[in-house]
KOLKOL-459191 format. One record per residue: residue number from 1; x, y, z of N, C-alpha, C, O in turn. Coordinates in steps of 0.02 Angstrom, whole numbers, m for minus. Last residue first. Example, Ala and Ser with C-alpha at 12.3 -4.5 7.8 and 13.67 -1.06 7.14 Angstrom:
KOLKOL-459191
 resi     nX     nY     nZ    caX    caY    caZ     cX     cY     cZ     oX     oY     oZ
    2    642   m112    354    684    m53    357    645      2    394    670     57    402
    1    660   m284    390    615   m225    390    660   m165    390    712   m166    423
***
This chain:
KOLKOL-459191
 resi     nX     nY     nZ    caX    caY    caZ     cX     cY     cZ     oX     oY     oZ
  313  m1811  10815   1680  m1829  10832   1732  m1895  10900   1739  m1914  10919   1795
  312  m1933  10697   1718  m1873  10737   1752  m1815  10760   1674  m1791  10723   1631
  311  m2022  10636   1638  m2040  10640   1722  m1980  10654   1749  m1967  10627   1803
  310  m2108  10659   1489  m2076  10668   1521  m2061  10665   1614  m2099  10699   1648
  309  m2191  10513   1386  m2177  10570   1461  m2140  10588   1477  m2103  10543   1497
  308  m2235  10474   1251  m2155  10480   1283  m2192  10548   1328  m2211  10604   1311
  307  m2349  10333   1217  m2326  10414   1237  m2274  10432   1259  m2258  10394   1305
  306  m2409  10194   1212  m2396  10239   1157  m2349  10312   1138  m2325  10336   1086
  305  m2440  10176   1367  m2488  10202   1312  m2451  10236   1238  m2465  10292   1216
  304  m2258  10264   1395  m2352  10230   1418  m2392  10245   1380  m2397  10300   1354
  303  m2108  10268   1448  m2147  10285   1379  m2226  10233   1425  m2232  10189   1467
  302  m2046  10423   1528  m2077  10371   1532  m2137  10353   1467  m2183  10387   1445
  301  m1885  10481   1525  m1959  10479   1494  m1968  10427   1491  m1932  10382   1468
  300  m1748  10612   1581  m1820  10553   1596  m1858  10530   1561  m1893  10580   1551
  299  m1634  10709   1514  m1696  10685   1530  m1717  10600   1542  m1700  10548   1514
  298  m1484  10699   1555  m1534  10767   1515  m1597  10752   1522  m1625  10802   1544
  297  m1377  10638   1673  m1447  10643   1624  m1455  10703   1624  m1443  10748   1665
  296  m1195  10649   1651  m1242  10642   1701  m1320  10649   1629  m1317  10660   1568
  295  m1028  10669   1671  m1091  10634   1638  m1145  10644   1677  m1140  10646   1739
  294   m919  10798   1648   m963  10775   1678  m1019  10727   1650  m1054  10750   1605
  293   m827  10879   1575   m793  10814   1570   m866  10784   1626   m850  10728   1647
  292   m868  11016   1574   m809  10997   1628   m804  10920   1630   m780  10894   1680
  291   m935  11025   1454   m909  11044   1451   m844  11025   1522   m784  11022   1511
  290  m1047  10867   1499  m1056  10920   1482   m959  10964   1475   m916  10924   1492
  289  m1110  10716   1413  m1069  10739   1455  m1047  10813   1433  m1031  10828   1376
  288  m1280  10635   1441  m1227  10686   1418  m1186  10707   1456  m1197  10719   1515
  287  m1396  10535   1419  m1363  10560   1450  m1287  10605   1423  m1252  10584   1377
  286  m1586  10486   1447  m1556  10521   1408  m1482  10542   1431  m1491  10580   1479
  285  m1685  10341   1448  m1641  10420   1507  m1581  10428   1465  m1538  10386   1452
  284  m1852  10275   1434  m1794  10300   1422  m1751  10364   1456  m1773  10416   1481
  283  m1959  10140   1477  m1945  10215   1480  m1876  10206   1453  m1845  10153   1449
  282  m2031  10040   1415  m2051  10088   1467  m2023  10136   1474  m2057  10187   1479
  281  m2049   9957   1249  m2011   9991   1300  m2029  10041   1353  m2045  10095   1328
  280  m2186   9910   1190  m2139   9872   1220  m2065   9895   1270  m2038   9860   1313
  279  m2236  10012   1118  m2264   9964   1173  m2227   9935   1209  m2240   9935   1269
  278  m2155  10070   1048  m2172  10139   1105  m2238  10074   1147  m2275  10091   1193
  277  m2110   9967    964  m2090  10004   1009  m2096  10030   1059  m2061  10023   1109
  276  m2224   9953    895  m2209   9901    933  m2158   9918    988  m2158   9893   1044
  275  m2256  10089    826  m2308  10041    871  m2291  10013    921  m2314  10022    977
  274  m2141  10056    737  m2150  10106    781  m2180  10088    841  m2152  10075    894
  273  m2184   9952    658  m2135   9932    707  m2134   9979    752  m2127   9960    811
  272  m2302   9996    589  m2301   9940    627  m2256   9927    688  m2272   9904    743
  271  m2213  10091    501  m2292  10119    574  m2295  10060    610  m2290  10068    671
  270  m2148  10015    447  m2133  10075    474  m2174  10094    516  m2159  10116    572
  269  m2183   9855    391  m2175   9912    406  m2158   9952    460  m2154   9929    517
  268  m2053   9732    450  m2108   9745    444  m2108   9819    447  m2067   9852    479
  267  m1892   9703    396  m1949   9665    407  m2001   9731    385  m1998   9768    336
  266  m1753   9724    358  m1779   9702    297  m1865   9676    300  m1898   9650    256
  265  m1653   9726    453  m1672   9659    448  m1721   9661    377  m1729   9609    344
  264  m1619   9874    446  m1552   9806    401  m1587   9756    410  m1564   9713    372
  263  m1722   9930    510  m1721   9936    434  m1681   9861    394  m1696   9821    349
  262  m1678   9927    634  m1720   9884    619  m1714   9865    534  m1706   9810    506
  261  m1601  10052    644  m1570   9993    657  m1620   9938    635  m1588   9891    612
  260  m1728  10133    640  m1683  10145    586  m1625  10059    588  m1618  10022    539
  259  m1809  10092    748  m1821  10095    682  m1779  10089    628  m1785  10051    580
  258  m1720  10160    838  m1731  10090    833  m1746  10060    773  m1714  10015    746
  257  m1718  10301    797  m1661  10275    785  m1660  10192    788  m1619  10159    757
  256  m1852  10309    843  m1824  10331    775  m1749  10282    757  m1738  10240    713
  255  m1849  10305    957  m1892  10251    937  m1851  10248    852  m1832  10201    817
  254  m1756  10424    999  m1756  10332   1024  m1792  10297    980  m1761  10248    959
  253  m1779  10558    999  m1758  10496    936  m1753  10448    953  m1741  10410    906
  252  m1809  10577   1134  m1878  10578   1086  m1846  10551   1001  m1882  10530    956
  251  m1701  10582   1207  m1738  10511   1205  m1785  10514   1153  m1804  10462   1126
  250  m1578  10633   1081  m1621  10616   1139  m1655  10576   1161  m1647  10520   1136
  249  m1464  10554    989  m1452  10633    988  m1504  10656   1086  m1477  10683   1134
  248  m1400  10396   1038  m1446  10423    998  m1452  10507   1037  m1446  10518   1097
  247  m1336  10246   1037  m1338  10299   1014  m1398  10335    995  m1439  10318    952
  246  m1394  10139   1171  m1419  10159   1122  m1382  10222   1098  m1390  10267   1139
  245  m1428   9981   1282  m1400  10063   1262  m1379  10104   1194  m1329  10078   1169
  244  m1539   9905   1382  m1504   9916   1345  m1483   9980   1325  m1513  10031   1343
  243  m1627   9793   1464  m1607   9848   1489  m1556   9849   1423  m1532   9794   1409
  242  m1775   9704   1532  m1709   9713   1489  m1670   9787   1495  m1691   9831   1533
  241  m1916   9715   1591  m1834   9734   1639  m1775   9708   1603  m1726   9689   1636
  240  m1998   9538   1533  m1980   9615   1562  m1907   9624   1572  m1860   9585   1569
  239  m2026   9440   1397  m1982   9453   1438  m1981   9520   1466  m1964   9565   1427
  238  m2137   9420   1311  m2165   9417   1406  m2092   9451   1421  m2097   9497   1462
  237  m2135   9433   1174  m2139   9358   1205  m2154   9364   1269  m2185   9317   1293
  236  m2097   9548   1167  m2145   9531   1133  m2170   9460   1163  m2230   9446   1171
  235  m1953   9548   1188  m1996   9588   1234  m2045   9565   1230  m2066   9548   1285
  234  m1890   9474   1065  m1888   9423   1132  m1941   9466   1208  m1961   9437   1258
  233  m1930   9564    982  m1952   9497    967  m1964   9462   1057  m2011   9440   1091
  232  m1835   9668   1005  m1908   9677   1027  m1941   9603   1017  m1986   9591   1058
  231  m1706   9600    963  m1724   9604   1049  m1786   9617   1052  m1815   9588   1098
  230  m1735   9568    814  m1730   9514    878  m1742   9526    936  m1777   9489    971
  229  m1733   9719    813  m1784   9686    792  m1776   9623    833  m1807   9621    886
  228  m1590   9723    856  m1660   9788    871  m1718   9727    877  m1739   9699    927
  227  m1495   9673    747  m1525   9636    830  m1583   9677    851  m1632   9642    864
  226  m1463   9768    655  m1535   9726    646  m1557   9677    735  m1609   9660    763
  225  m1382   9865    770  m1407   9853    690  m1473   9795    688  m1523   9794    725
  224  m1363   9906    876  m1319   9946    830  m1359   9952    771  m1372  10000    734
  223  m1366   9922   1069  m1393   9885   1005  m1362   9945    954  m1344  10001    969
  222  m1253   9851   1186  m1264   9910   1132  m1315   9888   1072  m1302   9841   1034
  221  m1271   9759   1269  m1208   9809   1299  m1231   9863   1244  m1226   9921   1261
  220  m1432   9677   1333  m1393   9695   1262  m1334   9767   1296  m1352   9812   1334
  219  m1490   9570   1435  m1466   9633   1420  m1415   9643   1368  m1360   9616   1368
  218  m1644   9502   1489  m1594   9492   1423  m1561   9559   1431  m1599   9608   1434
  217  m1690   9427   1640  m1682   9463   1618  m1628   9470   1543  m1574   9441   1546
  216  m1720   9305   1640  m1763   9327   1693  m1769   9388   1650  m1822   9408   1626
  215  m1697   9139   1510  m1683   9236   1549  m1717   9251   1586  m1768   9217   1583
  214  m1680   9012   1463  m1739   9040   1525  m1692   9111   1559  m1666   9122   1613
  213  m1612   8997   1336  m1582   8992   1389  m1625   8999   1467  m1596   8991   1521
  212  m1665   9011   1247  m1680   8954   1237  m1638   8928   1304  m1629   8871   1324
  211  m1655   9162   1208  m1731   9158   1227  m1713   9059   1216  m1751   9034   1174
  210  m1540   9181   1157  m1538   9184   1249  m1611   9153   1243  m1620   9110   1286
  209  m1531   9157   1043  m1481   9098   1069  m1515   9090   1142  m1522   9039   1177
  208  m1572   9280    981  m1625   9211    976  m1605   9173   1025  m1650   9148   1059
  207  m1427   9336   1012  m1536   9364   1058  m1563   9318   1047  m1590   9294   1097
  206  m1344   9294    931  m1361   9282   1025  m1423   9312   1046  m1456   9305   1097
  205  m1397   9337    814  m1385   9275    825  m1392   9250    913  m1427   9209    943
  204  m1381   9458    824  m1443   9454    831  m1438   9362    850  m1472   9333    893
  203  m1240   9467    857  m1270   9484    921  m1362   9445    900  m1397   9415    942
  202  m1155   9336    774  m1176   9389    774  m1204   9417    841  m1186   9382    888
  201  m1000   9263    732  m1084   9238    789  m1079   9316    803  m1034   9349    828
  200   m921   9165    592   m936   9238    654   m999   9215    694  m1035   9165    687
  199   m870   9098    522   m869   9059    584   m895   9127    625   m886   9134    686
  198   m747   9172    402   m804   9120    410   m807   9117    492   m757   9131    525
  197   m634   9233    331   m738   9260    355   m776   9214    356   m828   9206    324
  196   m537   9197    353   m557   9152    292   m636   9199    263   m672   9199    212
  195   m493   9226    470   m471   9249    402   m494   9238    335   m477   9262    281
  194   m685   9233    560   m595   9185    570   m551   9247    496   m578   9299    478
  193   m796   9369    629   m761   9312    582   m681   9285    566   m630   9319    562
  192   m797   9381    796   m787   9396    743   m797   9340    689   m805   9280    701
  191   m916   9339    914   m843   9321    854   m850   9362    811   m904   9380    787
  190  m1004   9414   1048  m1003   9402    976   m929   9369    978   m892   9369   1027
  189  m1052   9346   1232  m1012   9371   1164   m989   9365   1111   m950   9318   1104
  188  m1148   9333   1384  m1146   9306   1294  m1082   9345   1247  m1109   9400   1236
  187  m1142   9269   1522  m1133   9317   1476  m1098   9297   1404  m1050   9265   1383
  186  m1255   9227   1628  m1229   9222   1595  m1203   9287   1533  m1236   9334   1510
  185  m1271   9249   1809  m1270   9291   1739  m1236   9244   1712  m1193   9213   1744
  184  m1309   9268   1979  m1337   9218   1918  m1318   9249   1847  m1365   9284   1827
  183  m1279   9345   2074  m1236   9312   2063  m1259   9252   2034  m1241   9196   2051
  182  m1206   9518   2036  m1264   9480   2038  m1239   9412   2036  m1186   9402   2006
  181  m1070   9590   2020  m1130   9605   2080  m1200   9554   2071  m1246   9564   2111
  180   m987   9513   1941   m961   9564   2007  m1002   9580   2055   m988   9585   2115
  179  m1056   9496   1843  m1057   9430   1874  m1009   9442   1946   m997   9401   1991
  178  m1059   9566   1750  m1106   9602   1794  m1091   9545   1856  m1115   9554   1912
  177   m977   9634   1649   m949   9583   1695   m968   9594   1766   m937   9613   1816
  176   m966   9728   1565   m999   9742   1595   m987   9695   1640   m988   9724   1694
  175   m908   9711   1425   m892   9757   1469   m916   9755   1514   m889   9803   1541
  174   m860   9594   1283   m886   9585   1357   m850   9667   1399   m790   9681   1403
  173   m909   9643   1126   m853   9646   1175   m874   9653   1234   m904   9704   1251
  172  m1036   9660   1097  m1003   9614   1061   m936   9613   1097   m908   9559   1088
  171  m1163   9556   1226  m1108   9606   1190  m1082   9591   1165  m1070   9531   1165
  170  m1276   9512   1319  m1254   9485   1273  m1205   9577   1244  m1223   9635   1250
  169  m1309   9420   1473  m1290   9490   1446  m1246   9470   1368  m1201   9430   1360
  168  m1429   9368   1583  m1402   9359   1507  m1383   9415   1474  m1422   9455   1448
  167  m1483   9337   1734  m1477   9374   1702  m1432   9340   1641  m1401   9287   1652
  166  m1622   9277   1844  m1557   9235   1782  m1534   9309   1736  m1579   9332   1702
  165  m1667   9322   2013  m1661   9300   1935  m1596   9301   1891  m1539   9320   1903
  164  m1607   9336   2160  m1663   9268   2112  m1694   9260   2047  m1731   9216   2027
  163  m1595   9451   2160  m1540   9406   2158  m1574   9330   2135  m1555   9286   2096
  162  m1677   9585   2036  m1670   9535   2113  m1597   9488   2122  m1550   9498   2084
  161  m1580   9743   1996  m1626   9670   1987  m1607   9619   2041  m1556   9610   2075
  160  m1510   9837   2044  m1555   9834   2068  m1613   9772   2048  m1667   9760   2074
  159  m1379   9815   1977  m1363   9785   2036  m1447   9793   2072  m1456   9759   2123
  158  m1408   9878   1857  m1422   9800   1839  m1417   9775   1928  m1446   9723   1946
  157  m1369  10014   1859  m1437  10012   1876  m1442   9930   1863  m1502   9917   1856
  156  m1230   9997   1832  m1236  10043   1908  m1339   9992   1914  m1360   9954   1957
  155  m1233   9951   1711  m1198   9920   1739  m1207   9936   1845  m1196   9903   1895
  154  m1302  10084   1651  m1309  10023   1634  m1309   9958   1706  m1356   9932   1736
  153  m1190  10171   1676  m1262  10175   1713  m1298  10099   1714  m1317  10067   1763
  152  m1083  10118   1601  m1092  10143   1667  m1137  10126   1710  m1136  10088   1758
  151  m1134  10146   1462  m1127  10062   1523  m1110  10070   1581  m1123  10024   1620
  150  m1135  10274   1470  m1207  10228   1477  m1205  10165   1488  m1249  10129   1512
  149  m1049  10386   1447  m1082  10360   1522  m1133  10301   1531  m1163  10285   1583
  148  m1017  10456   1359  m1078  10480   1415  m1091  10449   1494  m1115  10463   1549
  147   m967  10395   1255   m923  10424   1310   m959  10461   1353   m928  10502   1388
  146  m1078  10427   1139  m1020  10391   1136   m977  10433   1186   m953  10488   1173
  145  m1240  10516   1168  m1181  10489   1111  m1117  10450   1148  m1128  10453   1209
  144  m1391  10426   1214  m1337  10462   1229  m1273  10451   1181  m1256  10396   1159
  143  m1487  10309   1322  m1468  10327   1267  m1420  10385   1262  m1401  10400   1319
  142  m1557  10135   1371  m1501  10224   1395  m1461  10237   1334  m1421  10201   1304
  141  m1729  10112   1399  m1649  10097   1341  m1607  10175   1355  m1620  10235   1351
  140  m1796   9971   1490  m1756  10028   1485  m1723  10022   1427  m1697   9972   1401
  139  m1928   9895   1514  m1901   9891   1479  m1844   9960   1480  m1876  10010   1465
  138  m1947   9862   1719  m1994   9905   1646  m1918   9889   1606  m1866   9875   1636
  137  m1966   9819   1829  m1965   9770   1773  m2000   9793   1719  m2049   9774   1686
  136  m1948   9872   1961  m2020   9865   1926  m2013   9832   1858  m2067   9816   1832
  135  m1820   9881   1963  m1852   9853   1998  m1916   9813   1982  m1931   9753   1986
  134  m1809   9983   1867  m1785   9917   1868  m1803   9869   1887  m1808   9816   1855
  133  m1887  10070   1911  m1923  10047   1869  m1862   9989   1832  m1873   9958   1780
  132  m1811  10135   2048  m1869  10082   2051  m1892  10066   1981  m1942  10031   1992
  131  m1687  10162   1971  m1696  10113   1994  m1762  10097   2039  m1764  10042   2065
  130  m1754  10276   1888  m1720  10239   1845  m1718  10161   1887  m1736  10110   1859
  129  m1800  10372   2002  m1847  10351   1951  m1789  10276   1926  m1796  10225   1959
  128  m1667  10380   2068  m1697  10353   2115  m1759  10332   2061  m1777  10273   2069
  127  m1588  10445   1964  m1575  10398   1975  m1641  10366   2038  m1647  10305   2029
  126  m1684  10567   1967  m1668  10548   1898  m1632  10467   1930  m1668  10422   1908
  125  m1667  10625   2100  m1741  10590   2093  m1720  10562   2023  m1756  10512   2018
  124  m1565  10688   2167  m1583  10625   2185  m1637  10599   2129  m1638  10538   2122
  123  m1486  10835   2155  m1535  10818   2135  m1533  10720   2143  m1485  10695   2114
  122  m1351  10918   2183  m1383  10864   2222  m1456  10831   2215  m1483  10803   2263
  121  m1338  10960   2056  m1350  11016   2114  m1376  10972   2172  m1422  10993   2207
  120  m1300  10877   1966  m1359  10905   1962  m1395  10940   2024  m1455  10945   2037
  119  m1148  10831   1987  m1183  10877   1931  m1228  10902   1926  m1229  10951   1889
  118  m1181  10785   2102  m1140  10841   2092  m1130  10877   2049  m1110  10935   2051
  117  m1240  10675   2087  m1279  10739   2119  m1245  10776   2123  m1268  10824   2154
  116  m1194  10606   1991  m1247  10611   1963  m1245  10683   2002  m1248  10736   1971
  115  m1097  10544   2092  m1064  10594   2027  m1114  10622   1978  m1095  10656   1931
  114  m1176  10499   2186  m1123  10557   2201  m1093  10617   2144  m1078  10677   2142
  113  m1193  10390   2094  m1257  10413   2140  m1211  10498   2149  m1223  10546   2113
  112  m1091  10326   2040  m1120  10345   2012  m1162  10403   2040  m1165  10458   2012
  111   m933  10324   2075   m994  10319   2131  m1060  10359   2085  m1073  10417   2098
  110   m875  10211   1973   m876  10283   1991   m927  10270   2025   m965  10222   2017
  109   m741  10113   1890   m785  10118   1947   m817  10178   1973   m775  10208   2006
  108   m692  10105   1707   m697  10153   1794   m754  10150   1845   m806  10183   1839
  107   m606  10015   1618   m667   9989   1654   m652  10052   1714   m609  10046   1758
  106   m500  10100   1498   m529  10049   1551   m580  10052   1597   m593  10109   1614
  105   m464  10093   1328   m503  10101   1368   m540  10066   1438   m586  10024   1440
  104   m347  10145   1210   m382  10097   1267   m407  10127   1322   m383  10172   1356
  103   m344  10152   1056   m362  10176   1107   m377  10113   1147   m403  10060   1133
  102   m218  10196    924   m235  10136    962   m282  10175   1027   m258  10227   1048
  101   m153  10201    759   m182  10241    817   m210  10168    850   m221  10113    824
  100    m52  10215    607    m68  10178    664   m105  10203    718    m72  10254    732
   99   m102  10362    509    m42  10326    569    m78  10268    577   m136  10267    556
   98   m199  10397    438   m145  10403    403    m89  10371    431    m39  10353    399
   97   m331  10241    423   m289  10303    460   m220  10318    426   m187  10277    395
   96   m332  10145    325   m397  10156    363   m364  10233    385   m384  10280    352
   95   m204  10086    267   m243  10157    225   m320  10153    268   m369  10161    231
   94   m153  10115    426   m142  10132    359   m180  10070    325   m186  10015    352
   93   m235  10034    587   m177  10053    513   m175  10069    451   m202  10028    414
   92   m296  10018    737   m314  10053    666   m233  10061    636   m186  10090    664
   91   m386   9993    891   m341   9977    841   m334   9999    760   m386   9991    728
   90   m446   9995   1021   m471   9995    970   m410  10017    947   m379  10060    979
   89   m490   9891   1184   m441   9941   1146   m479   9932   1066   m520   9890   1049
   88   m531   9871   1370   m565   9878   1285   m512   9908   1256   m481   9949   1289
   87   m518   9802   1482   m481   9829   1461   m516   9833   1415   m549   9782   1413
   86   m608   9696   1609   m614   9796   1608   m571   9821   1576   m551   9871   1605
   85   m464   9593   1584   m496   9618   1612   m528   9694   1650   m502   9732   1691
   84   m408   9633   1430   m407   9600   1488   m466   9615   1546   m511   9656   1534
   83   m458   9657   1297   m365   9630   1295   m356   9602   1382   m311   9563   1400
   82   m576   9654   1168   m564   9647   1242   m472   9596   1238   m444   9549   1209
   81   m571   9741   1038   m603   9688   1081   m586   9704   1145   m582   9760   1170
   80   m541   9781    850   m587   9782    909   m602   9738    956   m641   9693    941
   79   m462   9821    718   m472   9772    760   m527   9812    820   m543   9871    819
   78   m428   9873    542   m458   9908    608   m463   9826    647   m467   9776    611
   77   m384   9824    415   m349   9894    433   m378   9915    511   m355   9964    539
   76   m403   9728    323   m440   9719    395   m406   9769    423   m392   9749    480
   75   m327   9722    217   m398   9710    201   m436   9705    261   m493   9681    261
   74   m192   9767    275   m219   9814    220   m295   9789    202   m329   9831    172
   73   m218   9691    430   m169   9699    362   m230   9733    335   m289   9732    353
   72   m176   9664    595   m213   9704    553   m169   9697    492   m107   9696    492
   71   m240   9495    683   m191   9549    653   m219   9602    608   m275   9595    583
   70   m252   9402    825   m290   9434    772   m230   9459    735   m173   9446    755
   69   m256   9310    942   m265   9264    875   m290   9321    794   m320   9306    743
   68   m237   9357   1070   m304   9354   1036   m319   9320    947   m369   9312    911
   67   m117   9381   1057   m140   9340   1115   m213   9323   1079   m229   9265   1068
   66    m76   9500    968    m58   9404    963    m94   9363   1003   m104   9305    984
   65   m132   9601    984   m170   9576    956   m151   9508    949   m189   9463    931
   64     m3   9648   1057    m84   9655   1093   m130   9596   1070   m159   9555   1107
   63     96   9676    984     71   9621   1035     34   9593   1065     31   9539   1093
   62     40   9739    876     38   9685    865     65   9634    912     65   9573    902
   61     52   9873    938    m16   9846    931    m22   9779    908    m77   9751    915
   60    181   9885    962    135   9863   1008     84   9837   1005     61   9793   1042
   59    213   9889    844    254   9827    859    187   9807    938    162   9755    958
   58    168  10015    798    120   9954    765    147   9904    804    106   9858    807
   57    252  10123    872    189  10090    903    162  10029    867    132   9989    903
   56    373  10071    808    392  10056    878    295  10050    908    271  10005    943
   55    349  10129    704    360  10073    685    342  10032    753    310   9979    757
   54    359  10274    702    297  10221    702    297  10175    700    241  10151    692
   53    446  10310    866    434  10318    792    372  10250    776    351  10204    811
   52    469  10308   1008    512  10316    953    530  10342    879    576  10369    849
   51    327  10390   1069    347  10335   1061    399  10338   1002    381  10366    950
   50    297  10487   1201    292  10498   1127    343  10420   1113    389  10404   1151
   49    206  10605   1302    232  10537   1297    233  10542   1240    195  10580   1210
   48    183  10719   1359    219  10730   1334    247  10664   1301    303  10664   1275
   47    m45  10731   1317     50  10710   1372     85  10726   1312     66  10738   1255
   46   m183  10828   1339   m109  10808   1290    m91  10783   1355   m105  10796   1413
   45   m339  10779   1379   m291  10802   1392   m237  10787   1357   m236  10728   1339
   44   m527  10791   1420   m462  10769   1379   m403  10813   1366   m408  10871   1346
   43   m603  10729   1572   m571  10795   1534   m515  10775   1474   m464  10743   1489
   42   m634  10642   1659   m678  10650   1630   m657  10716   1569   m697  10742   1530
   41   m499  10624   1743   m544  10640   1770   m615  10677   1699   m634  10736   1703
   40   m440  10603   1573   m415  10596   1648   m464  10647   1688   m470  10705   1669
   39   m389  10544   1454   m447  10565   1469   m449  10562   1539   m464  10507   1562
   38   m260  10571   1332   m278  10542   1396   m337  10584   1428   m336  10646   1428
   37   m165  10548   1193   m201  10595   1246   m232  10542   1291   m228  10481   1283
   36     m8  10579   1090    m39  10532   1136    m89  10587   1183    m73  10642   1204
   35     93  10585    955     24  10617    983      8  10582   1018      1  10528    990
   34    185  10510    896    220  10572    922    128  10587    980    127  10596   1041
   33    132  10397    835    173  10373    883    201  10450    910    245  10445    952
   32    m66  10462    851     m1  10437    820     63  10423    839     59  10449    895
   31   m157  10446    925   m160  10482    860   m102  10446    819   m102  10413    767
   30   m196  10373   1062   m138  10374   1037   m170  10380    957   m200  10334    930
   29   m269  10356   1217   m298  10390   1162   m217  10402   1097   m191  10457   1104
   28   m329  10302   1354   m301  10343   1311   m289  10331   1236   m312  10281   1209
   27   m450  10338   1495   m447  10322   1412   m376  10348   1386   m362  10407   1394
   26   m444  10357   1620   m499  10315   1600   m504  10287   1544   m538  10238   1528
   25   m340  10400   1746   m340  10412   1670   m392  10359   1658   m381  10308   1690
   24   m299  10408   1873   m355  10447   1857   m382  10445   1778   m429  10477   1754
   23   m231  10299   1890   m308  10291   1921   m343  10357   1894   m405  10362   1892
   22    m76  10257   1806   m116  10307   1834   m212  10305   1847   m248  10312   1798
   21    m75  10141   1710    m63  10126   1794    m89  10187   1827   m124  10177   1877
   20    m58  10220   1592   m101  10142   1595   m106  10137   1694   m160  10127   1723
   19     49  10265   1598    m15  10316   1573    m63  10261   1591   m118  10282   1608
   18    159  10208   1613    143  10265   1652     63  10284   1674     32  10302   1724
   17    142  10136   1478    134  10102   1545    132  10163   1584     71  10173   1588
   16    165  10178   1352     94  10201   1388     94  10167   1456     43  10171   1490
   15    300  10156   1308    277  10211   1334    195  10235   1377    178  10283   1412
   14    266  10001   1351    310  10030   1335    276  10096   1348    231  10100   1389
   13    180   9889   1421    143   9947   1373    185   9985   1343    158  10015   1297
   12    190   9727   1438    225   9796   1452    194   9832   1389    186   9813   1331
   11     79   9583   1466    143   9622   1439    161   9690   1444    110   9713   1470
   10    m33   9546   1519     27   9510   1524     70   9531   1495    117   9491   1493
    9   m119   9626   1575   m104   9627   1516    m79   9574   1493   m104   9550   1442
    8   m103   9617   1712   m184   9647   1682   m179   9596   1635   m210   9543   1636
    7     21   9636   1738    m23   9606   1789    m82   9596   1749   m111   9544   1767
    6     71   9744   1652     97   9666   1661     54   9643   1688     28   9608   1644
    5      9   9850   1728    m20   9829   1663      8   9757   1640    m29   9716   1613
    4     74   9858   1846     m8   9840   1839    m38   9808   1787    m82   9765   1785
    3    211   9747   1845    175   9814   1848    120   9805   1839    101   9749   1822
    2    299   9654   1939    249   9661   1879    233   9731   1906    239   9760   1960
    1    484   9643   1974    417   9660   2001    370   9679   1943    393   9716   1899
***
């Protein structure tokens, strides 16, 4: 009889299969073949799971990575991708880390709306703003550090674009597999480069790629680095109601931090691009996860005229 992760995976997790099949766990998290944690109902947590010795976890990580045509050696010490469906893992060996470490991370369905108002005393209006200006075909960028919540939201607020437009989701690892609730999407995703470092396809590379595809809508899973500049390119042109997600401390560093990602293309001044910014994006929602493992927004802002508004809260 398959197990879930057989089912998923096509292969056995050895000690993390337990940990892999449990519904409440969202992430786990392996330090090293004695250290394993698990992010279970939004809270991080020790187990007692512990794998033989180190040898026994790299054997895993190099099953993982066979299917996918990858490996880690001493000049590529880290991997990154997609292992199945709603599976993300991240990968690491000596001399990057002192151990081997591996995280995976799976796709959680959450009643967003419910898990918003239970954090915010049943407050409605931060998601009810967010999806009429989907609707309304304003530029969004959800911003927030790492494990907040923002393909989440992302992924929660794309089901409010019409069904009669073309959506285009470009990432460098497919998460969002919006093609669950809308039922026009293409979805774009980076390469790496082969062993040789040849043959990669970048993200900025897929932003030019989509504007030859007729998008209704362009959605980027993360902007990081010079794509910035490509995606305002493709705003600049007419395209509304993109939607994208963003490291960043609040919304009032948003533009800043665009900027800063912009820098690697090497283009146009600093006041210029600012400008182009606080024109071209409508609003931003800020999100955090607080001390009980909760995501939810810190703020609203609607950008107009140049101006970051606040409108929640």
């Amino acid at each position: 009889m398959q197990t879930k992760s057989e089912t998923l995976l096509g292969y056995w997790l050895g000690p993390l299969e337990a940990l892999f099949a449990d519904p409440e766990v969202s992430e786990i998290m392996v330090l090293s073949h004695d250290r394993v944690f698990v992010e279970r109902r939004g809270a991080l947590c020790d187990t007692q799971v512990r794998f033989p010795d180190q040898r026994a976890l790299q054997d895993l990580i190099e099953r993982l990575l066979m299917p996918l045509g990858r490996e880690l050696t001493q000049t590529q010490p880290f991997a990154d991708g997609r292992l199945g469906e709603g599976v993300r893992f991240t990968a690491t060996i000596p001399p990057l880390t002192p151990a081997p470490t591996l995280t995976l991370r799976k796709e959680v369905h959450l009643d967003l709306g419910q898990a918003w108002q239970e954090a915010l005393s049943g407050d409605e209006r931060p998601l009810r703003i967010l999806r009429g200006w989907v609707r309304e075909g304003r530029n969004l960028v959800i911003a927030g550090a790492a494990g907040t919540g923002k393909t989440s939201l992302l992924r929660h607020l794309a089901r409010e674009i019409p069904s009669s437009e073309r959506i285009l989701t470009i990432e460098e690892t497919r998460e969002l597999d919006l093609g669950r609730v809308h039922p026009h999407v293409v979805a774009l995703e980076t390469r790496p480069p082969n062993r040789a470092g040849l043959y990669a396809i970048t993200l900025d590379e897929l932003v030019r790629l989509s504007l030859h595809m007729r998008p209704d809508r362009i959605i980027i899973g993360e902007i990081r680095g010079k794509e910035a500049y490509d995606w305002l390119g493709a705003l600049d042109t007419g395209h509304r109601g993109s939607l994208t997600t963003l490291h960043a401390a609040s919304a009032v560093d948003v533009p800043d931090r665009l900027l800063a990602a912009m820098a690697l293309a090497h283009v146009l001044p600093a006041d210029i691009l600012r400008q182009r910014i606080l024109r071209l994006i409508g609003g931003i929602v800020h999100l955090t996860r607080d001390a009980r493992g909760r995501r939810h927004p810190t703020e609203v802002v609607r950008v107009d005229q140049g101006r970051l508004e606040a409108v929640w809260p």
